[in-house]
C-alpha positions as CSV (number, residue, x, y, z in Angstrom):
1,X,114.1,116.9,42.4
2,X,110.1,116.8,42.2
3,X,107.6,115.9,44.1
4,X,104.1,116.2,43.7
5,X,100.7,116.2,46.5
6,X,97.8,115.6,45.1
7,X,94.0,116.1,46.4
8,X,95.0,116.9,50.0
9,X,92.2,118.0,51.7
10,X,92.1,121.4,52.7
11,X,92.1,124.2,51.0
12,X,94.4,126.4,49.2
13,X,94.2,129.6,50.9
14,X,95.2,127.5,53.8
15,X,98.1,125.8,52.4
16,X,99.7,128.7,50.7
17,X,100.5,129.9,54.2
18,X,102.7,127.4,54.9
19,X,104.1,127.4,51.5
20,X,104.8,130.6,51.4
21,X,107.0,130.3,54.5
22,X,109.5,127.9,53.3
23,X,109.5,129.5,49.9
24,X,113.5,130.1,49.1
25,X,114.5,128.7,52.3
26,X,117.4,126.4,52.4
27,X,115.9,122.6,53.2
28,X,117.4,122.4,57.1
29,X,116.0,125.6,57.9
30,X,112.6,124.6,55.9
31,X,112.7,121.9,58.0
32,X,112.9,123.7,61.1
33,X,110.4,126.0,59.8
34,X,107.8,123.4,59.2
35,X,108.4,121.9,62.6
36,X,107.4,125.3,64.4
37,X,104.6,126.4,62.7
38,X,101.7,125.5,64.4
39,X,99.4,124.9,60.5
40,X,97.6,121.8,60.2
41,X,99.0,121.9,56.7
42,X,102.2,121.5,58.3
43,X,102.7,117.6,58.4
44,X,101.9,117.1,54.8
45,X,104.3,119.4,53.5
46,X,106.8,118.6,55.6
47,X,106.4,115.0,54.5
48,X,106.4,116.4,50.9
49,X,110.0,118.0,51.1
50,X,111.1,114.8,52.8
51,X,110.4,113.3,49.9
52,X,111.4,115.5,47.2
53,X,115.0,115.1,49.7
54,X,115.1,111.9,49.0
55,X,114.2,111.9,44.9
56,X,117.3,114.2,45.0
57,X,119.3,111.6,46.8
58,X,118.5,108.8,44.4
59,X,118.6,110.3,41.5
60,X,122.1,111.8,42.4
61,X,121.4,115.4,41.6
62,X,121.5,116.5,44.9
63,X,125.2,115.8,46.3
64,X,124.6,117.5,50.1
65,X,121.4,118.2,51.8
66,X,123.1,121.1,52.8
67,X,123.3,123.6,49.1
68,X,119.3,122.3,48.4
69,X,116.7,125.1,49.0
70,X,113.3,125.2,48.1
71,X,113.1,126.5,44.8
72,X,109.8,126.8,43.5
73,X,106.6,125.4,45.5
74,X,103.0,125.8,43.8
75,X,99.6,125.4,45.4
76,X,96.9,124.7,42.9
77,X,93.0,124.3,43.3
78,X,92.1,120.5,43.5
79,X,88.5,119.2,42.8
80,X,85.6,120.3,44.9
81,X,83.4,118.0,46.9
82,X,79.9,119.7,46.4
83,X,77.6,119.1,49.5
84,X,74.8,121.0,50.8
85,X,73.6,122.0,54.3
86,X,69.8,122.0,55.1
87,X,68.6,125.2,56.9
88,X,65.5,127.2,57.8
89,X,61.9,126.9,56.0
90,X,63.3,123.8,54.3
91,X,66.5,125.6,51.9
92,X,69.4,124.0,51.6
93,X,72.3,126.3,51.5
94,X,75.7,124.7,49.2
95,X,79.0,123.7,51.1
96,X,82.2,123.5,49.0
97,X,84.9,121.0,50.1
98,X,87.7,122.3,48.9
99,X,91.3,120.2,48.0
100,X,94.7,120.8,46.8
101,X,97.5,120.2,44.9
102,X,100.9,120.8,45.5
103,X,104.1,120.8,43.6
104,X,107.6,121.4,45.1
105,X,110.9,122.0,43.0
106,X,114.1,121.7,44.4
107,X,117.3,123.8,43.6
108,X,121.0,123.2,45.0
109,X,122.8,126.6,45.4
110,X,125.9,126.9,43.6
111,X,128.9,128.6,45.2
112,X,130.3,131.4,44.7
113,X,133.2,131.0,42.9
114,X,136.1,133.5,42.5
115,X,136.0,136.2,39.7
116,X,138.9,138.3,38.5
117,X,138.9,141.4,38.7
């Protein structure tokens, strides 16, 4: 129940945004989440869980979309397109284009079962 986004374009900093709100959230309401949020990171990631959704379907670990939440979701520094800017009295000053990876890890919630007392 993997799935893996690598060298997306934008940087990190950004992206943990996002990923930090759908972090432990149940995958309807990650969903949801993703659809409001006005990130450009957004459509990526929700494209991402879609497909970690349907790993867990084939696979057969995940029996309901409705007991998978979002277990664990990393956002790692990709490679760094190095290009420069030119500027005044003939300097060039450096621009970093920045890219990411991102892992997600789903979970399915177990319920709660009876205990004795």
């Amino acid at each position: 129940m993997r799935a893996f986004l690598k060298n997306y374009r934008q940087s990190p900093r950004k992206v943990r945004l996002v990923a930090s709100a759908i972090r432990g959230k149940l995958v309807p309401e990650a969903l949801v989440a993703l659809s409001a949020l006005p990130k450009r990171a957004t459509a990526p990631l929700k494209k991402l869980l879609e497909s970690a959704i349907a790993n867990a379907k084939q696979n057969g670990e995940g029996k309901e979309l409705q007991s998978l939440f979002v277990k664990e979701i990393q956002v790692n520094k990709g490679v760094t397109l190095k290009r420069s800017m030119p500027r005044a009295m003939g300097r060039a000053t450096p621009i970093n284009k920045r890219s990411s990876h991102v892992t997600l890890i789903l979970g399915e919630k177990e319920h709660n079962k009876k205990t004795k007392k």
